[in-house]
N, C-alpha and C positions, 0 to 999 in steps of 0.2 A: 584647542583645549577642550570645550566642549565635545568637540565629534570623538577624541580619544577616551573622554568620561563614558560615551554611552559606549564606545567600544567596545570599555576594559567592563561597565555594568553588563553589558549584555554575553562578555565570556564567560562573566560572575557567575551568571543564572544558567549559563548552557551548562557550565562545570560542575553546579549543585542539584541541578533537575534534571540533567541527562544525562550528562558522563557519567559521574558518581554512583548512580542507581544502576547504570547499564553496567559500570564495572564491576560493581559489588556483588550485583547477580550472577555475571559470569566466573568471579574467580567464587563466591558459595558453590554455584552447580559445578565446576570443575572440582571441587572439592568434595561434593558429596556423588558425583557418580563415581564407580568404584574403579575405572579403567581410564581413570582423567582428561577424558575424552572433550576438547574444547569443543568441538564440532555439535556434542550431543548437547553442549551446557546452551549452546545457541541454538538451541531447538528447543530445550526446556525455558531456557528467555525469553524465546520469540512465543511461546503456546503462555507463559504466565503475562507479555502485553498484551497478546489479543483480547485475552479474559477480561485486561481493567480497561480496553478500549472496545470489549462488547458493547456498549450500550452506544457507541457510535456507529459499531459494524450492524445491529440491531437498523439502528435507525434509515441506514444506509442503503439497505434490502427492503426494508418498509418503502422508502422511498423508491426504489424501483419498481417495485409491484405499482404503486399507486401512481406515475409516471404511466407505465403503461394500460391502467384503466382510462386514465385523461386524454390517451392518444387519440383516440379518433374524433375530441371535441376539439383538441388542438386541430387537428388537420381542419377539421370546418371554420374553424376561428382563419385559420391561414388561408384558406379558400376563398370567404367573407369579405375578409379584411385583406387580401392580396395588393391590393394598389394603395391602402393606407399602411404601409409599416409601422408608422408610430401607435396608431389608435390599435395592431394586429397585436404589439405586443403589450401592451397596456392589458388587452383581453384577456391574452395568455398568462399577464401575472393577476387580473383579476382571478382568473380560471385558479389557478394554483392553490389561490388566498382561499375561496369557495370551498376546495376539496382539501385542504390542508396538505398538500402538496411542496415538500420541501426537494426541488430539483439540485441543488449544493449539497446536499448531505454526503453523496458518496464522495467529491471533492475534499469536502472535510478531514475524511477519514484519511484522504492520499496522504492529505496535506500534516495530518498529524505523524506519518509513519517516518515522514524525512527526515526527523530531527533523531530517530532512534538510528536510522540508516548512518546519517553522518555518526552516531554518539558511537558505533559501532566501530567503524571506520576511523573515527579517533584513537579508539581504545588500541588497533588492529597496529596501524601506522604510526603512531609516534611512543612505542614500545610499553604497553600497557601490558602487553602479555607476548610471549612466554614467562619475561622475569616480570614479578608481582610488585607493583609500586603501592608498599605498603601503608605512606603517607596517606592513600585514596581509601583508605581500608575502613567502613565501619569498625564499631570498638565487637560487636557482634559476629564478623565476618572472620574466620579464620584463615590461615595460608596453605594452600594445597601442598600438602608436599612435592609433587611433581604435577608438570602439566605438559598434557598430552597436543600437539599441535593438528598431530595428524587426523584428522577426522576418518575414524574407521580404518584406519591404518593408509587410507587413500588416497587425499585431499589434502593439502598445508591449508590451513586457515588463515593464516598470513602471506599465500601466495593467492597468483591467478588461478579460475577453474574453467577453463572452456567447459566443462561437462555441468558446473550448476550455473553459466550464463546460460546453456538452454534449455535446460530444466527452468527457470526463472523466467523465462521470454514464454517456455511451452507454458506455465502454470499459468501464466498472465493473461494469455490468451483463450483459455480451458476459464479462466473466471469471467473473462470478458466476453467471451460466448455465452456461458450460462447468463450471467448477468441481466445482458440485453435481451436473449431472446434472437428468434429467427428475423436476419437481416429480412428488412422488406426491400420487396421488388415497385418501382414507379412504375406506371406503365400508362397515368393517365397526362394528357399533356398538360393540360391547367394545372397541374402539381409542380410542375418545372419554374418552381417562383426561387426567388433570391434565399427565404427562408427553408425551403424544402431543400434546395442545392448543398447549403450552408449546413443542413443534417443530416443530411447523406456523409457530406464529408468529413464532419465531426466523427460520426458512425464509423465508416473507413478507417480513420485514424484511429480510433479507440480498438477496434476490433485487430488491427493489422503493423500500424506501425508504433502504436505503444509497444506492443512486446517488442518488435525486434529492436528498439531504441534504448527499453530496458536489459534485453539482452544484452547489447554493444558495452551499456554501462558496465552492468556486471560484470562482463569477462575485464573490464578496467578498475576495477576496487580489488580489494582484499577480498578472498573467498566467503569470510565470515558473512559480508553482507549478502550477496545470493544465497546462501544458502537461509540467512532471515527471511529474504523475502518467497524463496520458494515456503519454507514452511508457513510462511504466513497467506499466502496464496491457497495453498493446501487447505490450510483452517479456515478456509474463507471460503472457499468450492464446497466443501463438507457442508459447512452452516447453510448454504443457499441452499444443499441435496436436501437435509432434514430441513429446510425450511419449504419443501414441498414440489421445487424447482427438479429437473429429469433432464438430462444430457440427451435425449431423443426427441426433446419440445425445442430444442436451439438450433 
């Protein structure tokens, strides 16, 4: 009884803080661009979330620049402290605390994007659009008179798109190169510690098989959701450009 209470609360709140707002966005912009292009309404959706989750995406890039100022005190912290693990990383978050250094931050940000991905995926799958379920409708929100499925005439949004699962995987990887920076090379041996091994392969995995895992996914959901997250990748790449970052330093 209990676990069905927090069930049905917690659809309650996915329904009224995510679906609703995601849906109501998407049939306004299919309404207000002029060739009822769904494709383009979620691109105009995905550039108005990034804008109210700036100040995460903000903090996010703060935190990797500042990351990799700490780097080479972390490496001597790991050198030092090699055969004590415990007291290495104890250092490592006094270190962090010292320089204000929030390493979760870009996690955060993933972590907030899931719920818009599934709210999207909801909307896509269980027939939120083409036909308008007007029950879901703000009293503000009007009804498109037509809605265009095809994105650019190209793409079904409510089908598969092998062409934005790699566009999706390529953006991912174009952010997560800039992001990080130039893979480093070990080459000295006393670097060959448990902790140094463990971020190489963190490293590895972020740089190479997040994208193609994101990819896999994508060509498995509705189109709608890659093509979210390519343009949100995009807007993401951009912000690090003007935020002073050069695809010739990664």
């Amino acid at each position: 009884m209990v676990r069905a209470t927090i069930c049905l609360m917690i659809s309650s709140l996915f329904h009224a803080f995510i679906y609703a707002p995601l849906y109501n966005g998407l049939v306004y912009f299919v309404g207000a661009v002029s060739s009822h292009d769904v494709g383009i309404a979620v691109i105009l959706l995905t550039i108005v979330v990034r804008i109210i989750i700036y100040p995460l995406s903000r903090r996010a890039v703060k935190a990797q620049a500042d990351m990799k100022k700490v780097a080479p005190l972390i490496e001597k912290l790991k050198e030092k402290y090699k055969d004590n693990r415990e007291e290495q990383s104890r250092r490592i978050f006094a270190l962090y605390r010292e320089h204000d250094v929030h390493p979760f931050a870009g996690f955060l940000l993933v972590l907030v994007q899931f719920p818009v991905l599934i709210g999207l995926y909801w909307v896509f799958s269980h027939g939120g659009l083409p036909a308008i379920d007007t029950k879901d409708l703000y009293s503000f929100v009007s009804v498109p008179s037509t809605v265009n499925m095809e994105f650019l005439g190209l793409i079904n949004m409510g089908g598969h798109s092998i062409v934005l699962a790699v566009l999706a995987a390529i953006t991912q990887f174009l952010y997560t190169r800039l992001s990080l920076g130039p893979k480093k090379e070990h080459t000295i041996e006393s670097e060959s510690s448990f902790s140094s091994d463990m971020a190489k392969s963190l490293d590895t995995q972020a740089r190479y098989v997040l994208p193609a895992i994101i990819g896999v996914v994508a060509y498995s959901v509705v189109a709608a959701a890659p093509l979210y997250w390519v343009t949100s990748n995009s807007f993401m790449i951009l912000q690090e450009y003007l935020a002073g970052r050069r695809f010739r330093d990664t």
